[in-house]
C-alpha positions as CSV (number, residue, x, y, z in Angstrom):
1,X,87.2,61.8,40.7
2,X,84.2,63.7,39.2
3,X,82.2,60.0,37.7
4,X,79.6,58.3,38.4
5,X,81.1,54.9,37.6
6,X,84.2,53.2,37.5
7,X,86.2,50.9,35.2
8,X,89.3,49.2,37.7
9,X,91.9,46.9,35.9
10,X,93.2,45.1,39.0
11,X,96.9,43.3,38.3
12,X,100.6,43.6,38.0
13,X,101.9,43.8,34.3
14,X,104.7,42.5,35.1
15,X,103.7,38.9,36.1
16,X,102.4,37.5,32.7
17,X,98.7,37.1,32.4
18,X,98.3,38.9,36.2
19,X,98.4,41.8,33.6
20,X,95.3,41.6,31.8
21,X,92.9,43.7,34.0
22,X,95.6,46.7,33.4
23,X,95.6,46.0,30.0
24,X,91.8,46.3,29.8
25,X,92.1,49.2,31.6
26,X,94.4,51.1,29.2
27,X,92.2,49.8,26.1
28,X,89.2,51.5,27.6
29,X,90.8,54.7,28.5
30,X,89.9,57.1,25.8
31,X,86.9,55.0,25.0
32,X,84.5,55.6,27.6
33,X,81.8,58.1,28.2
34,X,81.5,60.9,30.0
35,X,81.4,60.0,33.7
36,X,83.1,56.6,33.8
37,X,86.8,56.8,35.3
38,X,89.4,54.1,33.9
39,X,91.8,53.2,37.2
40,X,94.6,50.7,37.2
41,X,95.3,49.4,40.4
42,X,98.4,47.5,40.5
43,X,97.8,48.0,44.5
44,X,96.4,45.2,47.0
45,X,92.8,45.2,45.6
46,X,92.2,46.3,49.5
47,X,92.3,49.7,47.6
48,X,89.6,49.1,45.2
49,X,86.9,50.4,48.5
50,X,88.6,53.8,48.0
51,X,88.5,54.1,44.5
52,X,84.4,53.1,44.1
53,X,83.8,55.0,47.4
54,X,80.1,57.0,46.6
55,X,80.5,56.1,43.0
56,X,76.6,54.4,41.5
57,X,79.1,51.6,40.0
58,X,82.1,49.4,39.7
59,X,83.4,47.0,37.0
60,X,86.2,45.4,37.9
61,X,88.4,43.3,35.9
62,X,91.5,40.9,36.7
63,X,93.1,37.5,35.7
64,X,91.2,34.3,36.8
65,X,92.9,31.2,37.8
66,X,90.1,28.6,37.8
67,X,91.6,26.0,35.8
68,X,89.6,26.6,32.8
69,X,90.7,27.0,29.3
70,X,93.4,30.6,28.9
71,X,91.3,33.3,28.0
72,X,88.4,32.4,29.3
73,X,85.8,35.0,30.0
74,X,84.0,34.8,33.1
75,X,81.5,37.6,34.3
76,X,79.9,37.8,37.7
77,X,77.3,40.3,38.6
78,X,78.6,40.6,42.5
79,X,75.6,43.6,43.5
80,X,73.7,40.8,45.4
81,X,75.8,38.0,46.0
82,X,79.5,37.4,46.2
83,X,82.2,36.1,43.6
84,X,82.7,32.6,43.5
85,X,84.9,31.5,45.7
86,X,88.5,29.9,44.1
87,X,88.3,32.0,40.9
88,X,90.2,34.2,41.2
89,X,94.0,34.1,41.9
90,X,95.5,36.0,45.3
91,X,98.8,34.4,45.5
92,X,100.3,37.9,43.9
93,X,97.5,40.1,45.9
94,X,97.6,39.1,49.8
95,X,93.7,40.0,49.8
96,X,92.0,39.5,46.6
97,X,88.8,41.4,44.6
98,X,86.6,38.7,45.6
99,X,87.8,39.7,49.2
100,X,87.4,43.1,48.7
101,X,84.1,43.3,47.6
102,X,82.7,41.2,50.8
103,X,84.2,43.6,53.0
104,X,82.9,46.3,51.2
105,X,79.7,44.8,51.6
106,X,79.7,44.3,54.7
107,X,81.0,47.9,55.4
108,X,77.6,49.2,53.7
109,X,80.2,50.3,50.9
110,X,79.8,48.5,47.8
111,X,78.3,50.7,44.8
112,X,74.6,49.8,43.7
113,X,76.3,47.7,40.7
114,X,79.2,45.9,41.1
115,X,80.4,43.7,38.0
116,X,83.4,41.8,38.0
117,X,85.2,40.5,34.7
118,X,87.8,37.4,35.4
119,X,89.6,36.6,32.3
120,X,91.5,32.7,32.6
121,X,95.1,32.8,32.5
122,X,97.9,30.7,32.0
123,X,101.0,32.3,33.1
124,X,101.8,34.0,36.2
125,X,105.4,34.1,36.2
126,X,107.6,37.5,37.1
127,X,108.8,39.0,33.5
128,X,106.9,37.3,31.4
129,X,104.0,39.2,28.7
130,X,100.1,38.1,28.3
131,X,99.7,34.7,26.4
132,X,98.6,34.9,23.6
133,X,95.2,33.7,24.5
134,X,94.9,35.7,27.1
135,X,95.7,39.1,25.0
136,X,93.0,38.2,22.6
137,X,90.5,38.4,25.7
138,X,91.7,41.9,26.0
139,X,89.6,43.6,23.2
140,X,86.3,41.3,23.8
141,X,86.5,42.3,27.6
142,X,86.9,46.0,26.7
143,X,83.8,45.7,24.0
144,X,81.8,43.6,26.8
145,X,82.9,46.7,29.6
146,X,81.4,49.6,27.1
147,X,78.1,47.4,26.7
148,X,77.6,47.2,30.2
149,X,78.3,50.6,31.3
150,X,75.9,51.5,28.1
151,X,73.2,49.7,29.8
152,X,74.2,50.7,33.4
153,X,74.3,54.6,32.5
154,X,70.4,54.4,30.7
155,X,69.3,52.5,33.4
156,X,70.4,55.0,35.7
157,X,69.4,58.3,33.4
């Protein structure tokens, strides 16, 4: 991967709002600039310390099952302290981001910035598409993603 930073959608499209990080992900694919990678992992998010391995930064987004209202966006800026605990789901990913982003700390091998986007879903269930709610988050996470890595690339020019 020749980038400096990295956009991951983190979910499984086929388990209704699970989905949205991947949809994120393919919204920002030809929308990003030069030196920012778009990755969907629909992998254990155990894989997510390979793909920002070396890489300046991360920003990661998956469904959120807080109990808050669907579509819901929640962001966390995880460089200096972890993800709130209970946030986000793990029942479809044995080891969840929040997870892998304290062992990557602990490892030494968390990127300088490291944002995480958790949008609030309603539906989980195998088959089903986003809620509507939830795939109206899609294009206001995706606006909110090219802001930050605006910011994130002029900090680090």
């Amino acid at each position: 991967m020749n980038a400096d930073y990295v956009v991951i959608g983190v979910g499984n499209a086929l388990r209704g709002d699970d989905g949205v990080g991947l949809a994120v992900a393919a919204a920002l694919e030809d929308r990003v600039p030069p030196r920012v990678s778009v990755v969907p992992c629909e992998q254990e998010p155990s894989r997510l310390l390979d793909v920002w391995a070396g890489l300046r930064g991360a920003i990661v987004v998956d469904a959120s099952a807080s109990g808050d209202e669907p579509g819901r966006v929640q962001k966390f800026d995880a460089s200096e302290s972890p993800v709130p605990a209970g946030v986000f789901r793990s029942s479809t990913h044995a080891f969840g981001v929040g997870d892998a982003i304290e062992v990557a700390r602990a490892l030494g091998r968390l990127p300088r910035h490291i944002l995480v986007y958790g949008v609030e879903g309603a539906c989980f269930e195998a088959g089903e598409p986003l809620t509507p709610q939830v795939d109206a988050a899609v294009e206001r996470v995706a606006a909110a993603v090219l802001s930050d890595l605006e910011r994130l690339t002029d900090e680090d020019a």
